[in-house]
N, C-alpha and C positions, 0 to 999 in steps of 0.2 A: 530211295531217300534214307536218309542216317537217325535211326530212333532209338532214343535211349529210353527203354519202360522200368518202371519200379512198382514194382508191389509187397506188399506187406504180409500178406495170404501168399503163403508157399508150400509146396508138400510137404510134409517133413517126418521123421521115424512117427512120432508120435501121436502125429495125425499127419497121415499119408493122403487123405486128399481133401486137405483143404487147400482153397485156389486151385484147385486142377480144371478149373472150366478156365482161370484168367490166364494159366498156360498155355490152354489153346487158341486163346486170342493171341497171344505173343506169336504161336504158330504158322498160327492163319497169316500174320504180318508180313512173316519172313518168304510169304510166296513170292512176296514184293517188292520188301525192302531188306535192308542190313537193320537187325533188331538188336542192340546189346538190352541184358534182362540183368537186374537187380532185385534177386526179392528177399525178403529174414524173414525170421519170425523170432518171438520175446515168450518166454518162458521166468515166471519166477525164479524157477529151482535153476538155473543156468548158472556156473559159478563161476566162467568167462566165457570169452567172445569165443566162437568156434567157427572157421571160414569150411564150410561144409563144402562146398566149391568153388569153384574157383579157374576160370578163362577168358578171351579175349572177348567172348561172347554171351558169358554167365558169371554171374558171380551168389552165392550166395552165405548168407550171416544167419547164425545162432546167438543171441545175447540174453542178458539180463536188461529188462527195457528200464527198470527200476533204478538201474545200479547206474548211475554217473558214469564211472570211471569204464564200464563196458560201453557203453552208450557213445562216449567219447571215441573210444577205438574203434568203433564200427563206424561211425561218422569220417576218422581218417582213412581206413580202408577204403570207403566209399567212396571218398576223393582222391585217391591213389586212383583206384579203378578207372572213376568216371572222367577223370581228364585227362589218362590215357591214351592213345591214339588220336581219330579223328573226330572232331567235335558232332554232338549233335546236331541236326536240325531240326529235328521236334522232340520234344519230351514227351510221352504217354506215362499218365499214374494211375492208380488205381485205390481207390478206399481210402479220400482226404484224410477222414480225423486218424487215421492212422499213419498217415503219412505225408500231412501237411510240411512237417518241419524237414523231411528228407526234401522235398519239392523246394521249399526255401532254397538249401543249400544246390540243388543239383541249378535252382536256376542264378542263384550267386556264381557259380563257377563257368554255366553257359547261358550269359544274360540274355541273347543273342535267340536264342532257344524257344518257340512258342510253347506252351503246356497244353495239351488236352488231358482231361480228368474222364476215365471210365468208372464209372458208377452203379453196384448192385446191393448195397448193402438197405436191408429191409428196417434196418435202423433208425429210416430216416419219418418211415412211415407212422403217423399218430398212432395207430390202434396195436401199434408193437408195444408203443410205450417207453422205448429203451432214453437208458437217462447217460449220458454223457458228459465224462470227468473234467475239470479245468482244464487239463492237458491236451484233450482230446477235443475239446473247443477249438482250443486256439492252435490245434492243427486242421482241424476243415475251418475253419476262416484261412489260418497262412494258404492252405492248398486250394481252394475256391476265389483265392483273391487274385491268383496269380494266372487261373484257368482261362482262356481265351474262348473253350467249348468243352462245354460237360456230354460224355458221350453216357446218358442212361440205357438203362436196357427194357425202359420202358416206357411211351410217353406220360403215363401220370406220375412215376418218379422226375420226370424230367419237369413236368408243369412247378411238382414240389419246389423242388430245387430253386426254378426260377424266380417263384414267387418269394422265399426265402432270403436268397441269395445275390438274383437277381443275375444268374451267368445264363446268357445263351445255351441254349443244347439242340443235340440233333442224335433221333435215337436209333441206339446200336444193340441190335440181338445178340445172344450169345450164338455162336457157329456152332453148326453142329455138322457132323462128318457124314458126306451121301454115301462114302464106302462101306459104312458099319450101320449106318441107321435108313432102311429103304422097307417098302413093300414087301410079304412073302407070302406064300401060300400055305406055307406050314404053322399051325397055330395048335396048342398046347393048352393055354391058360385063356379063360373068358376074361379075366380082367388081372391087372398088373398095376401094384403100386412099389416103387423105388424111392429112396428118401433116407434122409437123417433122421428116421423115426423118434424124432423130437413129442414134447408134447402140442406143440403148436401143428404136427402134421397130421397129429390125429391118428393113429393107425390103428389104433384100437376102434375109435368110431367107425373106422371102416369095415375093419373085423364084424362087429356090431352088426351093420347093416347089412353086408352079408350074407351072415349066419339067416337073417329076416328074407335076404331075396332067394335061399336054399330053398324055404319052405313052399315056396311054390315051384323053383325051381332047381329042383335038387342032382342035376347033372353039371351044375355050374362049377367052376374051377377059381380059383383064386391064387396068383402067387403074390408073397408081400414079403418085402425086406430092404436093408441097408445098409448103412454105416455103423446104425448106433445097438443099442441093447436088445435083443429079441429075448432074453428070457419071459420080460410082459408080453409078449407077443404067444410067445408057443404057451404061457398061462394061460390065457385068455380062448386061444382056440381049446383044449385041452378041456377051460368052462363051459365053452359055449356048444364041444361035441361035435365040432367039424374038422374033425382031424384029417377025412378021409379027402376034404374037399379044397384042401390048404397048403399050400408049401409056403412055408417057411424058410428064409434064407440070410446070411450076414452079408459083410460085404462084400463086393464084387470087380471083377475089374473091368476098364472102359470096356473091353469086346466084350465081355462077358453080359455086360449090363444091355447092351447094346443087342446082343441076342435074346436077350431075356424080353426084352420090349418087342421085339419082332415079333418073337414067342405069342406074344398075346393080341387080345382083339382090344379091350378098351383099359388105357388109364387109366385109374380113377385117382386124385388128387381130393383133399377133405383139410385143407388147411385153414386156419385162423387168419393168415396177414400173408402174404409173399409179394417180390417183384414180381419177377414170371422165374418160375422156378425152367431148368434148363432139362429136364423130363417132359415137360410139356412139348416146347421145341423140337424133339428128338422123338416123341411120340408121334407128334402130327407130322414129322418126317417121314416117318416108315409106314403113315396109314392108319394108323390105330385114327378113333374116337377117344374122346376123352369126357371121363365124367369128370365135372373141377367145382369146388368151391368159387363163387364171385369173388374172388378179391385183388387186390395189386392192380398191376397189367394184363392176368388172364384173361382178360372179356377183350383185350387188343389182339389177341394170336387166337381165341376160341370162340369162333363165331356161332351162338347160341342156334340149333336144329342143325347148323351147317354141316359141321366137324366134331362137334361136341355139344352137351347138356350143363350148364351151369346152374348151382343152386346155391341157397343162402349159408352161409360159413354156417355150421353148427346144428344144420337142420337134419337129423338123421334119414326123418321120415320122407322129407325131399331127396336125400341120397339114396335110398332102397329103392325111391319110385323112378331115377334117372337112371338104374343099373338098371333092374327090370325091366325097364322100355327099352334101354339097349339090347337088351339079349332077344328082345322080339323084333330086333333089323335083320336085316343081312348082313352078312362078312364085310368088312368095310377095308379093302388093302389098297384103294388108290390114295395117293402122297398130293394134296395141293397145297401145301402150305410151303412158301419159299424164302419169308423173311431171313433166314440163318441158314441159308447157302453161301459157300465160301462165296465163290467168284459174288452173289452181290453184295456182302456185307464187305468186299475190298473196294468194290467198286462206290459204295457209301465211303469209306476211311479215305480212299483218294479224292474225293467230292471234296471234303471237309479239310485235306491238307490244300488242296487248291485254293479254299476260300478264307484259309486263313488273311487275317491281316496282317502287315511286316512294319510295325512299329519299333521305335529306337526299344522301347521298354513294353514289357507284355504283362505288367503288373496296373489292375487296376483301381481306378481311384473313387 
C-alpha cells in the first residue's frame, strides 16, 4: 500500500536523535508497503529554508517556523513533493499540535487519503503540565479532526486522547529490533539506566539510591548515561565516592546502546511522567528486569513481580529497596515480552488499514 508519513521530529546536526524511534517506525512500514517520509524541524536561528534532503522517497526541511515567508516555501515544497508521483492511500502523522496544519494541507491535495495519527508525546499528560501555544492548538484540533485512528503508544495515552478528543485509537508500541536487542549470557553491569538525562528522569535520584544499595552491597556495578549533560552526573558520583562502581557515559549510538542494555542484568527507569519510554521496550526485549517508576503506560509492558518492580515516582527509599531485591534473584536472560516485535506490530498496522472506513470525506464532524 502507498503511505505518505510526515513528522515533525527528525534527526538533525543539532539534535541528532530526535525522532529516531519515529524513523523506525517509518522503517518497520517499509517491510510492507511503499512509505514516502516527510519530516523538518523549526529552529529559530534558521535564516532560510534549507532542503536537507531530498528524493522520491525522503524529503526533508530546515526552516524558521516563525518566519512567514520560510514557512510558506516549505509548505510549497511540500506540495511539489507530495503530489508528485503516485497518490497516497493512507497518510501516517505523527505529533498533531506540531503538525496539524501540514495534515490540513497534505489532506487538501489527497482528500481521498485516510489519516492515522501516531502518537507519543508525553505532553499530553496532566502531571507534565506542559501548556500549549494558540498555534499549537489549533494544529492538534486541525490534525485530530481529520484522524480517522489515533495510533498511541500507550493505552492510557490512548484513553486520554479519546476522552479529550473523542478519536478512536488502537494501540501501537514502539518496535524495537530482535537483531540488536535479545538475551546474553555475558553481563558486565548490575544495572543500566539510558535516557535524556533530563530532570524529569531523575538520574541523579538513581545515582542516589545506588550509592545506598553499595553499602550493603558493594560488588554492584552501575552504568548510566545519554544524550544530555553528564558533567551533574560524574559531580554527583565524584560526591557520593563511587567512582570505582560507575561508568559514566554520553551518547551512544543505536548498536551501541543496544549492547550496553544487553551488557546489563536490570534497568532501572526513576521518572516523574512518561508514555512508555522506548528502553523499557528494548530491555524487556533482550531479558533484562526492569526497576521503573509507576507512571504513563509502564505498568502496561511491566508486569509488577513478573518482569519487573515498580514503585512510586519519587520514592528513593522504595528504589534502593526494589534494586536490592533485584540483586538477590537470579540472572534473569529469558525475553517474554513481545508487544514491539516487528512482524506483530505490522501485523497490528495492517489490522487497522483493513478496518479502515472509505468515506467520500475523512474529516470529522
Amino acid at each position: 500500500m502507498e503511505l505518505l508519513f510526515f513528522t515533525p521530529w527528525h534527526p538533525h546536526p543539532n539534535n541528532p536523535t530526535l525522532g529516531n524511534f519515529i524513523l523506525r517506525q517509518a522503517e518497520l512500514l517499509r517491510q510492507r508497503h511503499r512509505v514516502r517520509l516527510v519530516g523538518w524541524t523549526t529552529e529559530a536561528t534558521q535564516k532560510q529554508l534549507e532542503v536537507q534532503e531530498e528524493g522520491p522517497d525522503h524529503l526533508f526541511l530546515h526552516f524558521n517556523g516563525s518566519s512567514w515567508r520560510q514557512t510558506h516555501r516549505a509548505y510549497t515544497r511540500l506540495r511539489q513533493w507530495a503530489t508528485a508521483g503516485t497518490p497516497p492511500e493512507v497518510l501516517v502523522g505523527c505529533i498533531p499540535h506540531q503538525s496539524g496544519l501540514w495534515a490540513r494541507r497534505l489532506h487538501k491535495w489527497h482528500p481521498h487519503a485516510p489519516l492515522l495519527y501516531i502518537e507519543h508525546w508525553s505532553g499530553h499528560l496532566p502531571e507534565r503540565g506542559a501548556t500549549l501555544s494558540l498555534k499549537q492548538r489549533i494544529q492538534l484540533r486541525a490534525g485530530l479532526k481529520r484522524a480517522q485512528t489515533v495510533l498511541p503508544v500507550s493505552e492510557q495515552l490512548g484513553q486520554l486522547l479519546h476522552q479529550r478528543y473523542g478519536n478512536p485509537f488502537r494501540v501501537w508500541r514502539n518496535p524495537v529490533d530482535p537483531t540488536l536487542f535479545y538475551p546474553q549470557a555475558e553481563k558486565q553491569f548490575d544495572f543500566v539506566h539510558l535516557s535524556t538525562l533530563d530532570s524529569n528522569k531523575n538520574p541523579l535520584g538513581i545515582l542516589r539510591a545506588f550509592a545506598q544499595v553499595l553499602r550493603f552491597h558493594p560488588q554492584s556495578t552501575l552504568s548510566i548515561g545519554g544524550d544530555g549533560p553528564t558533567e551533574p552526573l560524574n559531580a554527583e558520583v565524584q560526591r557520593l565516592g563511587i567512582q570505582k562502581s560507575v561508568e559514566v557515559h554520553g551518547p551512544l549510538s543505536y548498536s551501541e546502546a543496544a549492547r550496553r542494555i544487553r551488557l546489563g542484568r536490570c534497568l532501572v527507569q526513576f521518572s516523574g511522567y512518561e508514555n512508555l519510554p522506548c528502553t523499557i521496550s528494548e530491555a524487556l526485549t533482550a531479558g533484562l528486569w526492569v526497576v521503573s517508576s509507576r507512571v504513563g503506560g509502564i505498568a502496561e509492558v511491566v508486569r509488577h513481580g513478573h518482569c519487573g518492580t515498580l514503585v512510586a515516582p519519587g520514592d528513593h527509599d522504595a528504589l534502593q529497596s526494589a534494586m536490592e531485591e533485584f540483586l538477590r534473584m537470579p540472572i534473569q536472560t529469558k525475553a517474554t515480552y513481545r508487544e514491539s516485535d516487528p512482524e506483530y506490530l505490522l501485523d497490528q498496522f495492517d489490522q487497522v488499514l483493513r478496518d479502515l472506513p472509505k468515506p467520500h470525506s475523512t474529516v470529522r464532524t
